[in-house]
N, C-alpha and C positions, 0 to 999 in steps of 0.2 A: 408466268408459268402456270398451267393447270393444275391444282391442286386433286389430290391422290380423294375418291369419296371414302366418308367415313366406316371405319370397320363394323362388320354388322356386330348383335353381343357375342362376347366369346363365349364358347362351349366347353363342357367337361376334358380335360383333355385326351382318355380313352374314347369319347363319342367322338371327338376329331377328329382321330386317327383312323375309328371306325370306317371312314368315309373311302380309306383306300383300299378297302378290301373288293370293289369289282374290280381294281387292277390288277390285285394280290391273288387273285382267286385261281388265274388260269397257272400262276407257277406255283401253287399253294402244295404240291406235293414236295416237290424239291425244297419249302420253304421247313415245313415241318421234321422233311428226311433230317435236312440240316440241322433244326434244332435238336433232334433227336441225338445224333451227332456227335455233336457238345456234350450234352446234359450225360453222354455215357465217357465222353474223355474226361470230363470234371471229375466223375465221378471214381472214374483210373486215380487220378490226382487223389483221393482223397484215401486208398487202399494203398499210396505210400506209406502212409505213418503206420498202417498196422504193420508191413512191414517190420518196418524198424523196431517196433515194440518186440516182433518176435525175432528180431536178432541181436538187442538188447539183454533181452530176459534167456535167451535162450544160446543161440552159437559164441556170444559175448561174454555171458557169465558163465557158459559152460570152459571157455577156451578153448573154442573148434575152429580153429580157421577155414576149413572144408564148409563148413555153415555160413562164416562168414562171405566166402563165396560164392556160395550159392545164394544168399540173400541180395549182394550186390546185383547178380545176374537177373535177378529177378525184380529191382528197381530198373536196371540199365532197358528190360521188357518192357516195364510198365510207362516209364518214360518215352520211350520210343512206340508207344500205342497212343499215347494219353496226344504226343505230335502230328503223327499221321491223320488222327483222328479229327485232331482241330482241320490240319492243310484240306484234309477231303472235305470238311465242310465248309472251307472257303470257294474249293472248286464249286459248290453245290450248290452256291449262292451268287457266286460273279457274275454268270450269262443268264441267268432270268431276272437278274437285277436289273441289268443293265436295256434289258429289255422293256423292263416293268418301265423307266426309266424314259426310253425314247418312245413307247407307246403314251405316257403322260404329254408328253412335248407333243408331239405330232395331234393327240385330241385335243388341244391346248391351241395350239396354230390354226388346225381348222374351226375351232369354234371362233377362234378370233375374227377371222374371215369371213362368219355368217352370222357375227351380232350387228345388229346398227350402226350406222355412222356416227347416231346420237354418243352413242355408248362409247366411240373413239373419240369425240370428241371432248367426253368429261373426265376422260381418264389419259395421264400422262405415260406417254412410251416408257420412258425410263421403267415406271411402275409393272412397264407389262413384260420389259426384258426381262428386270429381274426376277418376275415368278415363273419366265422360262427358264431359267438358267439357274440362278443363286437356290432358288426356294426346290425344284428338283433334282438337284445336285445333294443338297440337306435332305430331303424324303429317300432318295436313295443308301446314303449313308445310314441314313435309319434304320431300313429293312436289312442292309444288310449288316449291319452290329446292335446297338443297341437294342430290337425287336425281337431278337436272338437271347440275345446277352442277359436282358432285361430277366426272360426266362430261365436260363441256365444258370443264372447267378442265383436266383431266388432261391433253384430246387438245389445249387453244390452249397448255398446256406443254411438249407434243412437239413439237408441228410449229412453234414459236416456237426452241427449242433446233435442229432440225434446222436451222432459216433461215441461223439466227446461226453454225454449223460449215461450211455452205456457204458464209456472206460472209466468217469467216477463223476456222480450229479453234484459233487458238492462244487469241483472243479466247474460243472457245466454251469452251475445256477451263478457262480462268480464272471464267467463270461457274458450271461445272458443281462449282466445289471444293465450296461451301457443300452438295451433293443429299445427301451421308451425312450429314450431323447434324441436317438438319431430318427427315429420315425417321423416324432413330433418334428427337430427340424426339418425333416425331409418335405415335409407337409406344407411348414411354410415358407422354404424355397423353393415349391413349386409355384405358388402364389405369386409370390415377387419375380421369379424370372420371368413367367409366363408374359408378363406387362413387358419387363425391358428386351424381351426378343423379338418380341410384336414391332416396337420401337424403331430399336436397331434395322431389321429387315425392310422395314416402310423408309426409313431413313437411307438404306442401299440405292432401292428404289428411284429416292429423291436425287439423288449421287449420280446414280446414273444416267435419268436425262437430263441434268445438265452437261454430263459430259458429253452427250450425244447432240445438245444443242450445240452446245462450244465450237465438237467438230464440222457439224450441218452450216453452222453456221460462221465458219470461221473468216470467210471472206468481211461478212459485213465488223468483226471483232476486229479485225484487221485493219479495215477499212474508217473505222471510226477510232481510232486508237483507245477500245476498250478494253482493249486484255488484263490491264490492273485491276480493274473490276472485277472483271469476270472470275480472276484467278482468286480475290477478294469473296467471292460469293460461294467459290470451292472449297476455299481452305474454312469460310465459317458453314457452314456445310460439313465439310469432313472433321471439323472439329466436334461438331454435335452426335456425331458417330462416335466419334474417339469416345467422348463422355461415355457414351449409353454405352458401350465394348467395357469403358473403365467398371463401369456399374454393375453388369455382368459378370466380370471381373473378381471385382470385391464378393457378389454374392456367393460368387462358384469359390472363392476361397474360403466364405466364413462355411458351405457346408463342409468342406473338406477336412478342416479346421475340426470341425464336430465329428464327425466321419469317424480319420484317421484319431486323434487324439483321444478320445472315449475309450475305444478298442485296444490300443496298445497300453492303453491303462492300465485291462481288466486282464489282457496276456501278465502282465508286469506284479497283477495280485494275484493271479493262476502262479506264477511259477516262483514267487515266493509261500508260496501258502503250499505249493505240492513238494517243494524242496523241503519244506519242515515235516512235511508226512513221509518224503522218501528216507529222511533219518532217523524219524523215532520208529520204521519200520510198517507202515501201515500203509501205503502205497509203493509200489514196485517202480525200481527207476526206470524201466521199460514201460509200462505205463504212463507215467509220466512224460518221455521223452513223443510218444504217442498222441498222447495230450497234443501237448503243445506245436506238434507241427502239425496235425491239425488244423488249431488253430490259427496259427505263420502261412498254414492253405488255404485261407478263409480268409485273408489280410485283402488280395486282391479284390476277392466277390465282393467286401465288405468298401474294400477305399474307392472301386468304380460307382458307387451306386449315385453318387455328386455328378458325375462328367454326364452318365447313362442319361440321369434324370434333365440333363442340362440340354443330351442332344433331344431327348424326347419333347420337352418342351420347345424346342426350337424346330422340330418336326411338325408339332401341332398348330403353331404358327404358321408353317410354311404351306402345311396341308389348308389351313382357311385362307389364306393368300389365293390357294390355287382355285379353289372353289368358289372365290368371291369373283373370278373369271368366270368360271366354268357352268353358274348358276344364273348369271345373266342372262336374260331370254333372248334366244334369238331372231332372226328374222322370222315373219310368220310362212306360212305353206298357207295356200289357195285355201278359203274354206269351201265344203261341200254347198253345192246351190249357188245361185247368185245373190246379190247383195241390193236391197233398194238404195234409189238414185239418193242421195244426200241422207243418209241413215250416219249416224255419227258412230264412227269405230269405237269397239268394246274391247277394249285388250286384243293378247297377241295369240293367235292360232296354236296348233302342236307344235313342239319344234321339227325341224328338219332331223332325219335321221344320221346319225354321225357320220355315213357317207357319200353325205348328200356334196356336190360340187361346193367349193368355198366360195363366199361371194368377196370379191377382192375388186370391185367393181368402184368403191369408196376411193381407195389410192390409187386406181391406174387408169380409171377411166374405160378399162378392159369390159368387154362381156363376154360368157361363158356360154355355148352351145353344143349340139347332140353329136354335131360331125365329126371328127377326129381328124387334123389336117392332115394332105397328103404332097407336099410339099417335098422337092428336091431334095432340103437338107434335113426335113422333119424338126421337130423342137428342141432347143436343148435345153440341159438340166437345168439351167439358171431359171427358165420359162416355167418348167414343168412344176419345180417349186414352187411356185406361185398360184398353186391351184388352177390354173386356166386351162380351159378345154375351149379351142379355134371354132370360131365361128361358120355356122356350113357356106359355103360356097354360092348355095342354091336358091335364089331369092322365093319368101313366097309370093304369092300372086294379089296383087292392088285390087280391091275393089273397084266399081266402077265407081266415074268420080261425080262428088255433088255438085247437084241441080245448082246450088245456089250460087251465084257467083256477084251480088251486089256488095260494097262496101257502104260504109258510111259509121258513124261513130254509136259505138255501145258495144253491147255483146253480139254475135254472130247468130244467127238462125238457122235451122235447117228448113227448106219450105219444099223439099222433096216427099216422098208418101212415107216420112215418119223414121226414118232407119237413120243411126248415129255411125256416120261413117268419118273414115282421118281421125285425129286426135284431136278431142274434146276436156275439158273439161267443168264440172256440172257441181255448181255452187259450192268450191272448193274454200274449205279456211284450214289453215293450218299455226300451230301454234308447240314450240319447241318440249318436249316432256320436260324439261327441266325447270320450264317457265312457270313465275308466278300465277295461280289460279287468277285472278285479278289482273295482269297483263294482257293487253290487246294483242289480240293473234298477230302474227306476220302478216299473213294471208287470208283475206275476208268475203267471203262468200264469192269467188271467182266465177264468173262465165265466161268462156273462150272456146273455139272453135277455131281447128285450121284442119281447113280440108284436103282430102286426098292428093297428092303430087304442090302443094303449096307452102308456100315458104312464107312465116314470119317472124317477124321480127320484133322484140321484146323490148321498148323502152322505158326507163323511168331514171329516177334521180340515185343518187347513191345509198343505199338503205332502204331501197323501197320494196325487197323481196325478189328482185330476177332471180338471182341466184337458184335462193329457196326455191322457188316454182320450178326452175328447170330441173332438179334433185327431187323432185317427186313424181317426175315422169317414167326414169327409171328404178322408182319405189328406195333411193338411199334413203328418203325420209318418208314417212304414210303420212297421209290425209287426215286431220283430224277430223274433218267433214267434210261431206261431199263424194264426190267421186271423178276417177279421168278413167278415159274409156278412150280403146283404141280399135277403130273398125267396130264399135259398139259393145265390145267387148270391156267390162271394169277390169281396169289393170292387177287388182287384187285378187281376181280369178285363174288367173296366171300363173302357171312358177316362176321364179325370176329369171331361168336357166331361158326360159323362153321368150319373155320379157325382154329380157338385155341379150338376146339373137337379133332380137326389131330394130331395138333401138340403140343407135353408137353416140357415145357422147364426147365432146373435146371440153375440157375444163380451158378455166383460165388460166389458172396454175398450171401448167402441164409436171407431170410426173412421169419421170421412166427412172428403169432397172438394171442392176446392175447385170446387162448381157447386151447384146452386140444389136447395131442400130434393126436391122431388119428382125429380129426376135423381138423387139418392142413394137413395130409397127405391125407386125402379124398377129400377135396378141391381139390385136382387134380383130383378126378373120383371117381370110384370103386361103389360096391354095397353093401360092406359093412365090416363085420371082415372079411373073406375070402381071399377079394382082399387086405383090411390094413395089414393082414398077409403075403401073399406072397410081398408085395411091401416092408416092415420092413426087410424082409428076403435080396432082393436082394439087398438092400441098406444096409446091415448088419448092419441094425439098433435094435435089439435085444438090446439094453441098453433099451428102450423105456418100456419093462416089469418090468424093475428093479425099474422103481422110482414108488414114493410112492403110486401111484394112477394106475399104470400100465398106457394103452395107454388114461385114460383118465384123467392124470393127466394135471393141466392147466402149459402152458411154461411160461407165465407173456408177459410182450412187451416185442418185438424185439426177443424173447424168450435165452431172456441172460442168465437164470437163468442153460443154459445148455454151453457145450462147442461149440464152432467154428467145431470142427469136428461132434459132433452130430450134431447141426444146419444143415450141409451140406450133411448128409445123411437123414436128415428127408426132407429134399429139392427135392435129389433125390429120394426119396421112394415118396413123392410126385409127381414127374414126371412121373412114371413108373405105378401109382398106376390104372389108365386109358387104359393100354393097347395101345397105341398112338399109328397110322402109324405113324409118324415122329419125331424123341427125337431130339433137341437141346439141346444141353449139355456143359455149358460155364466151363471148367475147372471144372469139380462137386470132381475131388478127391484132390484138391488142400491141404485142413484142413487136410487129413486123415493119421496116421502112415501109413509106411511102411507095417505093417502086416495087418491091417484094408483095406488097396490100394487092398492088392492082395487080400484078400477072396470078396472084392465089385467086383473088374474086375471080379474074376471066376463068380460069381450072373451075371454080365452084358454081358458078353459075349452070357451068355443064351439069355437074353431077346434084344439084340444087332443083334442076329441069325435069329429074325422076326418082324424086324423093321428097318427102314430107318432112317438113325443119322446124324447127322451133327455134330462132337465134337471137342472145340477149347481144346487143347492142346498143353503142356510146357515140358510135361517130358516121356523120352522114353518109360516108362510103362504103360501111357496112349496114348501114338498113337499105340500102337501094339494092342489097342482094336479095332482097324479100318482094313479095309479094304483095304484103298488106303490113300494117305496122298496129301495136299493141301497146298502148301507154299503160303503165302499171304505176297507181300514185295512191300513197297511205294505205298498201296493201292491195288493191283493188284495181279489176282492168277500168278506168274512166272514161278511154275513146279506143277506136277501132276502125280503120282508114287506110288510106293508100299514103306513103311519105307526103305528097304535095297538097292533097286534104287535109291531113293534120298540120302541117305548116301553116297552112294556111286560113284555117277555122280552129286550131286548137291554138289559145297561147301559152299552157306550160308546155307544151312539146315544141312549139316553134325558141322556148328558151331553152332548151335542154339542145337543140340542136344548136343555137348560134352560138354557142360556147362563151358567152354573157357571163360575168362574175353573179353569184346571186343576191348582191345589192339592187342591181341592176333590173331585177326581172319585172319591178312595178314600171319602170321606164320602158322596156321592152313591150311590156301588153299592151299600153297606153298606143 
């Protein structure tokens, strides 16, 4: 399982928070009304006790019951303001919270969409549901209590202290003993939780994809009877939660502990100490009673300040959770000018603007384009969630094709008057961000050439880099040197918006979503049943009428609910459904029988006749779809030929095709 990268260092915890204020900003008036709000209902709360004082000293000791009624009246007012006043500023807060809230999510989703594939590939889903979900669900509760609270408690603790030194200081200064030691612990219970919430929250993270593997993968648990394991792997897992909760736990009890117990001390030395002044005559039992509720009003501001501090630091956490997403660089935007031909890339360009198209191009294989489909049924919301915008309809126009048309083994040339047409690419090495500086690249100064309307075909051994090479054509991974250029154009000059309109790609893995089979296969383009028809067809994907809903029946996630080989022809009809100048095609017949391989080849070969392909290939019935063929060995293209050239002059190729165990291959070249 991918482990979660390390947290960057942690920050003060007011500069962390700090960080949400462009969110906060556009509801910042309703944020303040609200506080305003409170800090004037508290403040209601705290003009009971005078009250009481004057109908203590006064309609009480007078023996007025007319006073005493009217004093009631005048709590039962204050009370019922001090309510209102709270309820309106919960109104005041709900709907731009909530707002504040899925505005976080949704710039959260899209940026997910437009970081590198690098970057999904170091970082574990689980880690990234929960700073969708868990970690802004906690920033929410934030703003709207604790952020509030935090304030209003602080100012019904002053002006509550001020009261009580005006009704009698000696009273107040007996109160004030307990302020140094709950501070000091306040201070270092924020220290200590700050670590265990950090913890805990990474920990959810970790909880979560496995549970999400579990479910993904429940077939093969199933299949291998590892569920004891698995459930083995959950419970110590969520046992390591439980601790770090326990630990939290304990902590949030020992402030509380401090908290509450200090304060009801110094009420307990307050009103023995004011009951001996109210007898020998030197304090008024009116005053006194004043006192001290008061103080019994100051209980709450005083026993939340443990929970308050406990959501805020778990705020603070959530908030660099969010931003350890959110700061990740995204893909780069074209830079101004062209780029020389092998110049090695220097970091990442500006980023995109936050409503720039998401590129989701990583997991679906989809590309994103200018046109807007115009389609029978038009898209629906399962698709539209997905960031994708349908690819236009409208092909642009092929260059005319190169002069060149001799084979033979190395790299390809152009011997026309100089112009880089089809897809090239020009001393290409590529080398993983994550990899050791001292690791050899994947990919080692590449030269290849496939020219306009031609098809080839990629072979090498397992681990030799197909894969990688074909993921840098539609930029999921950059070039660490070098350059690919399409119609002469460097692919970095590009949006990718326009980039991935050219070019359609079928992985090997095939991926679809949870929406109905023709909603996945139009995500790759088209304008509607016409092109879903011809595209079903060349992918002889014709199973696709037969379930129950025809093409608009839903596949479920992952769309397991079909087979490995449908999967990979809806992938394919996918790919093709656009019309592409340029098909990348990772092993697309891999899943498929024997007799399903040959009626797709004869469909492909059609649409292979006017388009430019690039396809990695294992087995000799899929490189006889190509043109010319491409050995790629220890990173590097080594020969370059027609299938029966290489067979026939090259011996690792003629071993890679006879399906030879590789003991065998010294006997083979012989």
């Amino acid at each position: 399982m991918p482990t979660t990268p390390s947290p960057p260092e942690s920050r003060p915890t007011v500069r962390t928070l700090l960080r949400l204020w462009p969110y906060v900003r556009p509801v910042r008036t309703r944020l303040f009304s609200a506080a305003f709000v409170a800090v004037v209902a508290s403040c209601i709360g705290l003009v009971i006790p005078l009250v009481l004082k004057w109908m203590v000293d006064g309609p009480i000791a007078d023996r007025d019951p007319a006073g005493v009624w009217l004093g009631a009246l005048y709590l039962l007012l204050l009370g019922l303001a001090e309510a209102l006043l709270f309820g309106f500023r919960r109104w005041l807060v709900a709907r731009p919270l909530s707002h504040v809230e899925a505005e976080m999510r949704a710039g959260l989703y899209r940026h997910l969409q437009r970081l590198p594939v690098a970057f999904h590939d170091r970082w574990p889903s689980g880690q990234l549901l929960s700073r969708a979900t868990t970690d802004l669900m906690l920033l929410r509760m934030f703003l709207a209590f604790p952020l509030t609270f935090l304030l209003v408690n602080g100012v019904t603790i002053l002006v509550g202290v001020i009261i009580m030194l005006i009704q009698d200081w000696t009273l107040g200064l007996v109160i004030l003993v307990p302020a140094v030691p709950v501070m000091v612990t306040c201070v270092v219970f924020e220290k200590r939780y700050s670590g265990a919430a950090r913890l805990a929250q990474d920990q959810v993270g970790d909880l979560t994809t496995v549970v999400e593997e579990g479910v993904l993968g429940i077939r093969i648990i199933k299949g291998f009877g590892r569920h004891r394991s698995q459930a083995r792997a959950f419970r110590e897992l969520a046992g390591k939660l439980r601790g770090t909760e326990l630990r939290k736990a304990r902590l949030l009890a020992t402030i509380l502990g401090v908290i509450v117990t200090l304060p009801e001390l110094a009420i307990g030395a307050a009103l023995v100490l004011g009951a001996v002044r109210v007898a020998d005559g030197s304090l008024s039992a009116g005053t006194l009673v004043a006192f001290l509720s008061t103080a019994l009003a100051l209980r709450w501001p005083v026993d939340s300040i443990g929970f308050l501090l406990a959501m805020s630091q778990e705020a603070a956490t959530a908030t660099e959770r969010y931003f350890e997403v959110m700061d990740a660089e995204p893909e780069s935007t074209p830079a101004a000018g062209s780029r020389a031909a092998g110049a090695a890339r220097v970091g990442a360009a500006e980023p995109q603007p936050t409503a720039a198209l998401p590129d989701s191009t990583a997991a679906a294989g989809s590309r994103a384009a200018g046109a807007a489909r115009v389609g029978d049924g038009g898209t629906s919301q399962a698709v539209q969630a997905l960031g994708e915008a349908p690819r236009s309809a409208e092909r642009r126009n092929q260059p005319p094709a190169d002069t060149n048309t001799g084979t033979g083994s190395g790299s390809d040339t152009n011997t026309g008057t100089g112009s880089i047409e089809g897809l090239r690419f020009e001393n290409v090495s590529f080398r993983y961000p994550d990899a050791p500086a001292d690791s050899l690249p994947v990919l080692d100064r590449v030269d290849l050439h496939i020219r306009p309307g031609e098809s080839l075909a990629l072979v090498g051994a397992t681990g030799s880099g197909k894969t990688t090479l074909t993921a840098l054509v539609p930029r999921l991974h950059e070039v660490t040197e070098g350059r690919i250029t399409l119609h002469g154009t460097d692919i970095t000059e590009m949006s990718r918006e326009e980039l991935r309109s050219r070019v359609a790609v079928a992985f090997e893995e095939p991926t679809l979503f949870s929406a109905s089979v023709g909603e996945n296969v139009l995500m790759g383009g088209g304008t509607g049943d016409e092109d879903l028809e011809r595209a079903l067809a060349v992918a002889q994907a014709d199973f696709a009428h037969a379930l129950p809903r025809g093409t608009d029946t839903q596949v479920g996630e992952q769309g397991l609910s079909l087979s490995g080989g449908q999967r990979q022809r809806l992938a394919l009809a996918r790919a093709v459904v656009g019309r592409p100048d340029f098909l990348v095609l990772d092993d697309p017949l891999s899943a498929l029988d024997v007799h399903t391989e040959a009626a797709v080849e004869a469909a492909l070969r059609r649409v292979l006749a006017d388009t430019t392909a690039l396809i990695v290939a294992h087995r000799p019935s899929t490189v006889l779809l190509a043109d010319r063929v491409a050995l790629l060995s220890g990173g590097r293209i080594t020969a370059v030929g027609t299938h029966h050239e290489l067979l026939r002059d090259n011996p690792e190729y003629a071993h890679l095709m006879s399906g030879a165990p590789a003991g065998n291959q010294e006997e083979d070249e012989r």
